[in-house]
N, C-alpha and C positions, 0 to 999 in steps of 0.2 A: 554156196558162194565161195570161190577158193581166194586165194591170196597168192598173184604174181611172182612172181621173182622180182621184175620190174627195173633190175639193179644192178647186173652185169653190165661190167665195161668190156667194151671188144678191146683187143691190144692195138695200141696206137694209140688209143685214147686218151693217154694220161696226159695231154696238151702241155705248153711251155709255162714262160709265166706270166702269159697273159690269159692264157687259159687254162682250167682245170676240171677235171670230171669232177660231178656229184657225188659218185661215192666216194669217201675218204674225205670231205667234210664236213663238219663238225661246228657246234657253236659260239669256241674258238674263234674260227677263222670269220664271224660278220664283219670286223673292222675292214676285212679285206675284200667279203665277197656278197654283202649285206644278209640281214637277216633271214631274209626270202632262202636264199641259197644254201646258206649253214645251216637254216633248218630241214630242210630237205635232203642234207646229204646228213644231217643226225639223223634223221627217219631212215634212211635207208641202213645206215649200219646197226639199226636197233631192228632191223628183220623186217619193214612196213613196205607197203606192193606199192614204190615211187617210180614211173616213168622215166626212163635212163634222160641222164642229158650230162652237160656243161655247162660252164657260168665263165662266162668274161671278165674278168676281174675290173675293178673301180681303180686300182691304180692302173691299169690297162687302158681305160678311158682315158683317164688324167693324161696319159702316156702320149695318146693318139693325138689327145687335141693340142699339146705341145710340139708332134711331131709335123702337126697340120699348121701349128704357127695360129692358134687362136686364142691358148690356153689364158695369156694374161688379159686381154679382150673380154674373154668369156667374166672373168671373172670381176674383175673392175667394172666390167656395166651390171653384171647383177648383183656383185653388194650393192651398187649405189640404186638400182630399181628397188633391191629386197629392202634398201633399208628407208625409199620413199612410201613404199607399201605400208612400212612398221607404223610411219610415223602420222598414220590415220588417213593415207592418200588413198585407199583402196578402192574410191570412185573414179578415179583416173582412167581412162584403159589403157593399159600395158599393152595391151595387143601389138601394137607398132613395135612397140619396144623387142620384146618378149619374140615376134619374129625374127626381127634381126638378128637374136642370138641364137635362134635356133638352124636358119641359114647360115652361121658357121660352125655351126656344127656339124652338121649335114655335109659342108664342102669340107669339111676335114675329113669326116670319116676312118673307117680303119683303115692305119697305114699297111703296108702291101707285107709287112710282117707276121701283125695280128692275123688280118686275113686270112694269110697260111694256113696258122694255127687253126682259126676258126673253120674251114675248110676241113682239116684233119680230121678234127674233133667232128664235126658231121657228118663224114663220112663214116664215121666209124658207127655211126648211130644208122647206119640201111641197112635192109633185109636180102639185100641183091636185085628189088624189083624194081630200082630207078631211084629217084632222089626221095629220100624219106621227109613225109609232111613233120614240122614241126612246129611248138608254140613258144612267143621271141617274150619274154617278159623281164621289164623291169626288176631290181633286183638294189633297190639305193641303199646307202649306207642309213641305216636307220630306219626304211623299210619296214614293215611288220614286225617292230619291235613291242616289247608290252608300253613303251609312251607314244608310237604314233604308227597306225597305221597303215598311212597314206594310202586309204582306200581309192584304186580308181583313178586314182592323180597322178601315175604314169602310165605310159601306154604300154599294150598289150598286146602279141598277134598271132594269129592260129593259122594252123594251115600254111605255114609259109614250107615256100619248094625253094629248093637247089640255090646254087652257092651265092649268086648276084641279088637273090630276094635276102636271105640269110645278112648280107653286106646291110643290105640296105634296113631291114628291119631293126635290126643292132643300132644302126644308127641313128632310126626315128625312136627307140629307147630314148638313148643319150637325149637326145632334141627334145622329151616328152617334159625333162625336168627343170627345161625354160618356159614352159608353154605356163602361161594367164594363170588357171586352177594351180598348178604347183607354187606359182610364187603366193595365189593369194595362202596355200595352204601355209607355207613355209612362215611366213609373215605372220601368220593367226596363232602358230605354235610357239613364235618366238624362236626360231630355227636360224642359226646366224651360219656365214661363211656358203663357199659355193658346193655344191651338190657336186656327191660323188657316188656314177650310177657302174653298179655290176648290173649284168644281164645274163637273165637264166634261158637255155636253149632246151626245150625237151623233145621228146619222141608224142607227137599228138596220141593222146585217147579218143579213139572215134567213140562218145561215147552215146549209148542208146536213153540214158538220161543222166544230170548230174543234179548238184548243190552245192551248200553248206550246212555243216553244222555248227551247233555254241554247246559247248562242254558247260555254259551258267546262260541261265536264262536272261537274253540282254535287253530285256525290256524291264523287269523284277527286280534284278540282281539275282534270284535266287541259284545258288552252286547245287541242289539237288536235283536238279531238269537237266533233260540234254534238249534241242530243238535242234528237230531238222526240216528242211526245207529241202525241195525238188522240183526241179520242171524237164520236161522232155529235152531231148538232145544237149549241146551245150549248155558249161554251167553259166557264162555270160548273162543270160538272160536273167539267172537268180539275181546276182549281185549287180547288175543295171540296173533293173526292178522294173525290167521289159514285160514281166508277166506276172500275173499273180502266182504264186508256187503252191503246193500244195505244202502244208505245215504239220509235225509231228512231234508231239511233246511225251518226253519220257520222263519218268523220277527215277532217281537213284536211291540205292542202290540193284535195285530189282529189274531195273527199265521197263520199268512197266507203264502199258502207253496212257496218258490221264489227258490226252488235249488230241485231234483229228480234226485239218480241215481241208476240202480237199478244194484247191482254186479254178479259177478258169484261165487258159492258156488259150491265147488265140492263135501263136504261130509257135516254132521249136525252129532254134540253128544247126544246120545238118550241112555237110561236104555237099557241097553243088555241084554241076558236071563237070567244071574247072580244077573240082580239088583244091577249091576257095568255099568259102565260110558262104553259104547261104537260107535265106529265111523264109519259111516256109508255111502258110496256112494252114491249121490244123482245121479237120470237121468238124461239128458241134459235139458229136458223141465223145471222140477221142481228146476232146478241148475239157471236158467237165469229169473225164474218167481220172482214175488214181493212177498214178504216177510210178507209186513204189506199192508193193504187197505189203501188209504188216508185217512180214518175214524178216524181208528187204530193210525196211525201214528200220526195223528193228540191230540189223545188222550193223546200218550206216553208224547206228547210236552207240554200238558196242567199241565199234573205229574209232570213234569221235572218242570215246571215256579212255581209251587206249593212250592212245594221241595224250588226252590229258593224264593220267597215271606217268608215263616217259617223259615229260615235260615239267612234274609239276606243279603246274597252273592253269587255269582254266585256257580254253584252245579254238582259237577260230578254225573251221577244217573246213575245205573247199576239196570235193571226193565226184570222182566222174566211173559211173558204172559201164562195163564194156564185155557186154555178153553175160557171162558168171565171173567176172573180177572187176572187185571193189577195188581202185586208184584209189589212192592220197596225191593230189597236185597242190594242194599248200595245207600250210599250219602255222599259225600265226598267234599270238598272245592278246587274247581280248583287252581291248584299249580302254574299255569303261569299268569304273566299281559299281556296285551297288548304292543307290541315292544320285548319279550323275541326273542329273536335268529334272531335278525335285523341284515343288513349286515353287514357281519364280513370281508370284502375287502372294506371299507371305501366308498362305494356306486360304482359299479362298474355291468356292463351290461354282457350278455354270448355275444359270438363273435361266436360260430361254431353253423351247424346244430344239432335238435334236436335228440336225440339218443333216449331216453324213453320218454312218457308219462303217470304218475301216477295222485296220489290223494294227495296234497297240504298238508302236514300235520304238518310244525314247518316252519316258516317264515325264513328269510333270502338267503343268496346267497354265496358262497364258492367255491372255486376252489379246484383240487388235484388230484394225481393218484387213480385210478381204485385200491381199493383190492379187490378181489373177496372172499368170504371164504363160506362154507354153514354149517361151524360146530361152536358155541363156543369154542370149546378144540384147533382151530386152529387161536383163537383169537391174540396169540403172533405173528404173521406172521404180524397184520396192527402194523404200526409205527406211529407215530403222524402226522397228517396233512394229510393223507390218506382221503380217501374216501371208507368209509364201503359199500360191496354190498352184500348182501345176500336175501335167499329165505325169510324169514323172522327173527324177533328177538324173543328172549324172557329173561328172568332175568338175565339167565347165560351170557347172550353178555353184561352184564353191564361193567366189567372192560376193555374189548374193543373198547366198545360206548363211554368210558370216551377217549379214544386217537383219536377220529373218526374227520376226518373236517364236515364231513356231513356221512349222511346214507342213501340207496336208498336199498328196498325192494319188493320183487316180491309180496308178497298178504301185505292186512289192511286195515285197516282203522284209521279213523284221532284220533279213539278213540285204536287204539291196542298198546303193550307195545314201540313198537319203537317209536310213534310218542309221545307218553306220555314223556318216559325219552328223547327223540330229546329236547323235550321243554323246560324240567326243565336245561339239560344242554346247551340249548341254541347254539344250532347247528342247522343245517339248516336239514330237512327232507320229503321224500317223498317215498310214500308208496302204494298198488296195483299199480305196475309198470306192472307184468305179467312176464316181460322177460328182468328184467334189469339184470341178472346174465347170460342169454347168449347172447346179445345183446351188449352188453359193453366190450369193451376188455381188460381184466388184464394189471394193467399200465396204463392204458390209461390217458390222463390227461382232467379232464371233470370237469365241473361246475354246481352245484346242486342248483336249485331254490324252496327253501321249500316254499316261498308266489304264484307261480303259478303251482308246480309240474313237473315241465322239467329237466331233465338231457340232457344236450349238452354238443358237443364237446370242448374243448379247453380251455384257462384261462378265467377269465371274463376279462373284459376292463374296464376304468374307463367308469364312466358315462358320457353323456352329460351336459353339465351347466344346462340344463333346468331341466333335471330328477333328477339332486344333490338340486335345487332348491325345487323342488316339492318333495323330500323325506325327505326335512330339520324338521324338527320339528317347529311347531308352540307352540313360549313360554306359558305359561299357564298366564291366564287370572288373573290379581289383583286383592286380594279381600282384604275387611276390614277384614273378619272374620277370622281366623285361621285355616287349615286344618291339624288336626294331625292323626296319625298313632296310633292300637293298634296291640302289636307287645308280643312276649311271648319267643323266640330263635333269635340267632344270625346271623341264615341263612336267616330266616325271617326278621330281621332287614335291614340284608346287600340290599335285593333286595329291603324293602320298602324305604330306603335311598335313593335312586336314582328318587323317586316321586318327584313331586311337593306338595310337605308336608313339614311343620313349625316344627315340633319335634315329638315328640313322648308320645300322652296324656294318655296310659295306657300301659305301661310294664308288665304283668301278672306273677309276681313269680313260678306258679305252677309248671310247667312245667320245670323250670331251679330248684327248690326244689325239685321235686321230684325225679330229675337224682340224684342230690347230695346227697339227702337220700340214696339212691341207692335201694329204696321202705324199707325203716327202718321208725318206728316212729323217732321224732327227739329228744323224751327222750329217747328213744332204742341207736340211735347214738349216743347221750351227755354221755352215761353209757358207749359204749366200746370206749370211749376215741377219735371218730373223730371227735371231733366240727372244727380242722383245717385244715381237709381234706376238710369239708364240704364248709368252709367258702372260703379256694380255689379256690374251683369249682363252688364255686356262684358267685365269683368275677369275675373270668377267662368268665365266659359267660356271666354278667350285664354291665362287661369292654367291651366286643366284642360290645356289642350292644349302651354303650353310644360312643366307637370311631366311629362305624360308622356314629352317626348323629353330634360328635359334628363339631361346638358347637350348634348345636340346640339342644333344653333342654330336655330330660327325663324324665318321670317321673314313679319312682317303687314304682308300691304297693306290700306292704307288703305282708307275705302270707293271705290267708282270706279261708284254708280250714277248711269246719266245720269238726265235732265232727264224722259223719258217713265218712265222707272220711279220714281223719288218722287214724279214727279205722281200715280202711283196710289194712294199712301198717302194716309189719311186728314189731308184739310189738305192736300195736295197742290197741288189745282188753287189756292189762295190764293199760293202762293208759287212756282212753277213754268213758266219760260215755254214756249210750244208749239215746239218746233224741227221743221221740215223734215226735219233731217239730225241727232238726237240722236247718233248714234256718235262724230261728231265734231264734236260740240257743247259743251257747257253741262258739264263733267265731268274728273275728274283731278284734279292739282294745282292749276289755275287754278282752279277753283271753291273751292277752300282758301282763297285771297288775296282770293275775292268775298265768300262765306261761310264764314267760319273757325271758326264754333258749333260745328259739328260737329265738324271737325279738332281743335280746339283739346280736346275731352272725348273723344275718342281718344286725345291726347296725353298728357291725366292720366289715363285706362286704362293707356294704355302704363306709364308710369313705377309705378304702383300694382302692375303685374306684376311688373313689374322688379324689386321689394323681394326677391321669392323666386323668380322667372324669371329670373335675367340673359342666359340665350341666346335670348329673344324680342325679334328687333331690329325696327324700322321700313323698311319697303317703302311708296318713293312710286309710284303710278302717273298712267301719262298725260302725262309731262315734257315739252313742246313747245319751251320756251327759256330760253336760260341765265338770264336778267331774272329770271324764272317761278320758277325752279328756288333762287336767291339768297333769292328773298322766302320761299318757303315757308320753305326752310333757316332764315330767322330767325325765323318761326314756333316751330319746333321748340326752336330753341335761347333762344325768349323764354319755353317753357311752363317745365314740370317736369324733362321730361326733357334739357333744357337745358345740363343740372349733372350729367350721367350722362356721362362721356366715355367709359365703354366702351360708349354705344349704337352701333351699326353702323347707317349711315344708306344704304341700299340704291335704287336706282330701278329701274323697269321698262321696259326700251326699247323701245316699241314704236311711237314716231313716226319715220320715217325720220330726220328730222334727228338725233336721236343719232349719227348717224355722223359730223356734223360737229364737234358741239358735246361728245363724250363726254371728250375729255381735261381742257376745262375743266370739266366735272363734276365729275370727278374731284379738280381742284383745289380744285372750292370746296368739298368734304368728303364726296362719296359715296366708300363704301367697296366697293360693289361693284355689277353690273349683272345683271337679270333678263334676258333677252329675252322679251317677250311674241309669240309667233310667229301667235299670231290674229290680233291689232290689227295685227301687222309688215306680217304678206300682204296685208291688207285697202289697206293705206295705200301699199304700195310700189306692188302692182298696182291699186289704184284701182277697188276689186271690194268692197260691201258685203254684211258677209258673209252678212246675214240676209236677203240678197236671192234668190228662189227664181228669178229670166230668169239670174240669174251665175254657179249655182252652179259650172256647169265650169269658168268661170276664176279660182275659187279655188284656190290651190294650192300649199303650202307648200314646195313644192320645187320651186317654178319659179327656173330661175339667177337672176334679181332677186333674188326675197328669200335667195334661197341666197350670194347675194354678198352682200348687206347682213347678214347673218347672220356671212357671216366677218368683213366691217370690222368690225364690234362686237367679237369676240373678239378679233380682232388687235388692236384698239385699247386694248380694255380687260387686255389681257398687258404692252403696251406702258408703261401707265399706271400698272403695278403693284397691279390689285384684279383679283380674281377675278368670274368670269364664268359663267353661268346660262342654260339656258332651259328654260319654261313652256311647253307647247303638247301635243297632240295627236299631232304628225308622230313622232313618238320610239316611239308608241306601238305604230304602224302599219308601219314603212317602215324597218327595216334599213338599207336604204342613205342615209338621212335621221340616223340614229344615227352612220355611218363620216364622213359629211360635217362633223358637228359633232364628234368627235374628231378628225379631220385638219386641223382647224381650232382645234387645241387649248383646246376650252374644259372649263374646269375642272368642272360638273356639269351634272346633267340632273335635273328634277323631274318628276312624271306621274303618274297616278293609281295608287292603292294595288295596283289589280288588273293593272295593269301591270309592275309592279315587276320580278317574272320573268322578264317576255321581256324589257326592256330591258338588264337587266343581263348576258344570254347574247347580244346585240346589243353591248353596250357592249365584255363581253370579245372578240368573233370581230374588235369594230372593232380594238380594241388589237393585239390578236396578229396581225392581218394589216400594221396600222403600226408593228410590231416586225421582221415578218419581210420586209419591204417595204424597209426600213431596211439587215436584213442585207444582204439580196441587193444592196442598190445599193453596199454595202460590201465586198462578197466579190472578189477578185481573179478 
């Protein structure tokens, strides 16, 4: 099986700024081109076989529907829909609603500018043999991020031909994020402000079969399995849960396959004589036959660990085979931890005979009546604490599935849209049942076990002493070092609050700034008068996020988008100059002392939290010199928070010279130091990092930065403040974890899904420099 190219841009390609090819970005750029996209054009500069395309940018949207004269429209009726939804209306139907903003959207459309662009950019994507098919997908700001998937919740289209369908697909995008399922999703995650959609345009893979895989087994939790899932033709059919897929379970690190089941398929989506998407009856022989060779399969698994090693964190992968090359068409950050949808009857056993058996696909256990339905539009019929039974789900059951005690499905798999939203809302789920819809009698009162896939009869029971004993949780293990959380929303927050994590060592502003821009520059916004809408909305979500941990402590960095990413924003290119070399450009601190607008109504956020956050302190980044670092500091202490003296004023080390300059930091009033171990590497080894000819010599554990990484912590021991770091390497690399405790720095931050293996890394580091200790002490 080879590996594409997948990844050349033809010249022309490089679109305006409403458009921009895949390759060249990076993860960076999601505020501007959502997760979907950034990720995919990070895989391609890390050398991964991605389908050429472009992405539309979300201030490009924003742009259109202002141009079409509906922007303020759009967005006035759906805060006030999103925020009847919140406030427990969600039996309402929208529908009425919800079309009418999608009908101006629609008649907006792209203006005769973007068009252009859009046009250019697809063109440049044929082969010479007429209009090249492509697939139009969603791409929203927040997208497949690690707090929300939005699986399924916008639309999708394949096969689309030539420039007028292209127009149009684009814009039933944009329209998918007003539709019923999006607002109930938005609503159910607490997702405030109005939706801003990029859209990804690629080159279709015809492919001969696809899937997904999960880098952690998302029904266990377990992070030593990979699963992969497969059905013929198109991968639509996996993630619908149109068919049963065939499933494959590996352990790590051997991938050695320990689970095989191979499902039944009754039709496959293939190019129909239109050169349109069509479905096709399979025969009985080719419907019950394997899908992938153990070879294959094996292969996809190897993909999928890749994906997650360059990432990370565990990895949703959605991979389409085409001939002898294995595609990557997405990569996304698995939305559930381990324990998501634990039992919700206080640990309690089923008591009746088994009625169905399915495929395990959301943990937990719940009792409830039987709703039978097989349509969405009949969704108002389940009442709360019901039990959903249906042929299978997709987007539109979302505002249903939010009233559901559990779900039980005739086809899927553990990767299709029910068992994905089963997880995030933490319900119990099970999925290829076959025949739980006539099998199960309406009313019935039955108990759903998503950790083994049984539907039986009756309430559950409690458990036995032994079984409540054996399902208790095992406290988490002491450590000296500190294990914190990097977190960026408040949905995100709420669920990593509940780890065994000490605070919270990077807060990422991006992402709660760029809602509250609402994709405006922030001198575009300081001009039409909303610096207090803004400051609002940043507080309203920086507050969510420090109630949830306190009082364990916070810490926000400041914004730190460069110079190429707010030029994207609307208003942008008016204030924004073009760098060369944005990484190390126009950005950080220094941009605080040029333009302080911004800083300065972060600063009255900040303190506005503080009122009932006192453990949300201030994190500078990007500190290059002491001068720099004095001036901002009187910034701070000239605003609000000025007159707070228990703020804790934190920096991010990631310019080399902190090594020099870290004690008088310290003197002029930082209380503590981050390491940022991205920006460290880049700048120590002189390696950019979004550059795809360098990736090999990027390397967070090259002795450079491994030395500079210790002067920071020696330094800042020596200096009397505690010490931090931010990065990736922790996540990955065991021996990256011994090196930063033998180095004794006081915590370690990482993403939520990491949390786990870090802290069983953090403990084997300890006790090996405990017993390391002995032995050089024993006679």
């Amino acid at each position: 099986m080879t590996a594409a190219e997948g990844t050349r841009v033809a010249p022309g390609a490089t679109g305006g700024p409403g458009v921009r090819p895949l390759a060249g970005l990076g993860r960076a750029d999601a505020a501007t081109v959502g997760g979907k996209a950034a990720g995919l054009g990070d895989l391609i500069a890390a050398g991964f076989a991605v389908p050429p395309g472009f992405v539309v940018t979300a201030p490009a949207y924003r742009e259109a529907m202002r141009a079409g004269g509906v922007l303020d429209a759009l967005d006035e009726r759906f805060d006030r829909l999103l925020a009847r939804m919140g406030a427990g209306e969600s039996r309402d139907d929208p529908g009425p609603d919800c079309a009418r903003l999608q009908e101006l959207v629609r008649a907006a459309g792209p203006p005769p500018g973007l068009a252009a662009e859009m046009h250019r950019a697809y063109a440049a994507l044929a082969d010479g043999s007429g209009p090249v098919a492509v697939a139009v997908r969603s791409s929203a700001i927040g997208e497949d991020s690690g707090a929300h998937s939005f699986a399924g919740i916008h639309s999708s289209f394949t096969h689309v031909r030539g420039e007028d369908e292209l127009d149009r697909r684009v814009a039933d995008c944009w329209a998918s994020a007003f539709a019923p399922r999006a607002l109930a999703y938005r609503a159910g995650r607490g997702l405030t402000g109005p939706p801003a959609v990029a859209v990804v345009v690629q080159r279709m893979v015809e492919s001969d079969c696809a899937g997904v895989a999960f880098t952690a087994d998302p029904v266990t939790g377990r992070t030593d399995r990979v699963v992969v899932e497969a059905a013929l033709g198109l991968g639509e059919v996996v993630v619908g849960g149109l068919v049963e897929p065939d499933t494959s379970v590996f352990s790590l690190p051997g991938l050695e396959p320990v689970f095989e089941h191979v499902g039944v398929q009754t039709h496959a989506v293939v190019p129909g004589p239109d050169g349109h998407d069509h479905s096709v009856a399979l025969d009985p022989d080719r419907a019950s036959a394997r899908v992938l060779t153990p070879k294959q399969a094996a292969a996809v698994a190897r993909l999928a660990q890749r994906v997650q090693e360059h990432f990370g964190a565990p990895q949703d992968v959605e991979w389409a085979l085409e001939g002898d090359t294995l595609y990557l068409v997405q990569a996304r950050p698995v939305t559930t931890t381990p324990g998501t949808g634990t039992d919700g009857d206080g640990g309690r056993e089923a008591s009746g005979e088994v009625l169905v058996t399915g495929v395990a696909a959301a943990p937990g256990r719940r009792s409830g009546p039987a709703r039978i339905l097989s349509s969405p539009a009949d969704g108002a019929q389940l009442t709360t604490g019901e039990v959903l039974v249906a042929p299978r789900t997709d987007p539109d059951w979302l505002p249903t599935l939010r009233r559901a005690a559990a779900v039980v499905t005739d086809h899927g798999g553990v990767t299709c849209h029910a068992a994905i939203v089963a997880r995030e809302l933490g319900i119990p789920c099970v999925v290829g049942s076959r025949t739980a819809t006539t099998d199960i009698a309406p009313g019935r009162l039955v108990t759903v076990d998503g950790g083994t896939g049984t539907v039986s009869a009756g309430a559950a029971r409690p458990a036995t002493a032994a079984v409540a004993r054996h399902a208790a949780a095992a406290p988490p293990e002491p450590l000296a070092t500190e294990v914190h959380v990097n977190v960026a929303t408040p949905q995100a927050a709420r669920r990593a609050a509940a780890l065994p994590v000490d605070g919270v060592g990077l807060l990422r502003a991006e992402i709660a700034l760029t809602d509250a821009l609402r994709g405006r520059h922030p001198l575009a916004m300081i001009a039409a008068g909303d610096a207090e809408e803004f400051v609002t909305a940043m507080a309203r979500a920086v507050g969510e996020i420090g109630e949830a941990f306190r009082p364990r402590p916070v810490l926000y960095r400041a914004a730190n988008l460069r110079s190429n990413e707010f030029r994207l924003l609307t208003g942008g290119a008016d204030h924004e100059p073009v760098e060369r070399n944005p990484m190390i450009g126009f950005r950080g601190a220094y941009r605080y002392l040029r333009e302080p607008e911004l800083f300065r109504l972060e600063l009255r956020m900040l303190a506005r939290v503080r009122e009932h956050c006192p453990n949300v302190h201030l994190m500078l980044p990007f500190v290059r010199t002491r001068w720099e670092l004095a001036a901002v500091l009187d910034l701070v202490d000239g605003a609000e928070t000025g007159r707070d003296r228990h703020l804790q004023r934190w920096l991010t080390a990631e310019v080399p010279s902190v090594v020099h300059w870290l004690p008088e930091y310290v003197a002029a009033g930082i209380d503590g130091v981050s390491i940022g171990s991205n920006d460290l590497t880049q700048l120590v080894l002189g390696v950019d990092r979004d550059s795809e000819r360098l990736a090999e010599l990027y390397d967070e554990s090259d002795p450079a930065v491994l030395a500079a990484i210790t002067a920071i912590v020696e330094l800042a021991a020596l200096s009397g403040v505690p010490s931090s770091l931010c990065g990736q390497a922790p996540s990955r690399d065991p021996a990256f974890v011994r090196h930063l405790v033998e180095a004794g720095i006081t915590a370690v931050s990482v993403d939520p899904d990491a949390v786990g293996a870090v802290r069983r890394a953090l403990g084997a580091a300890e006790r090996r420099l405990l017993l390391d200790a002995a032995r050089r002490g024993a006679p």
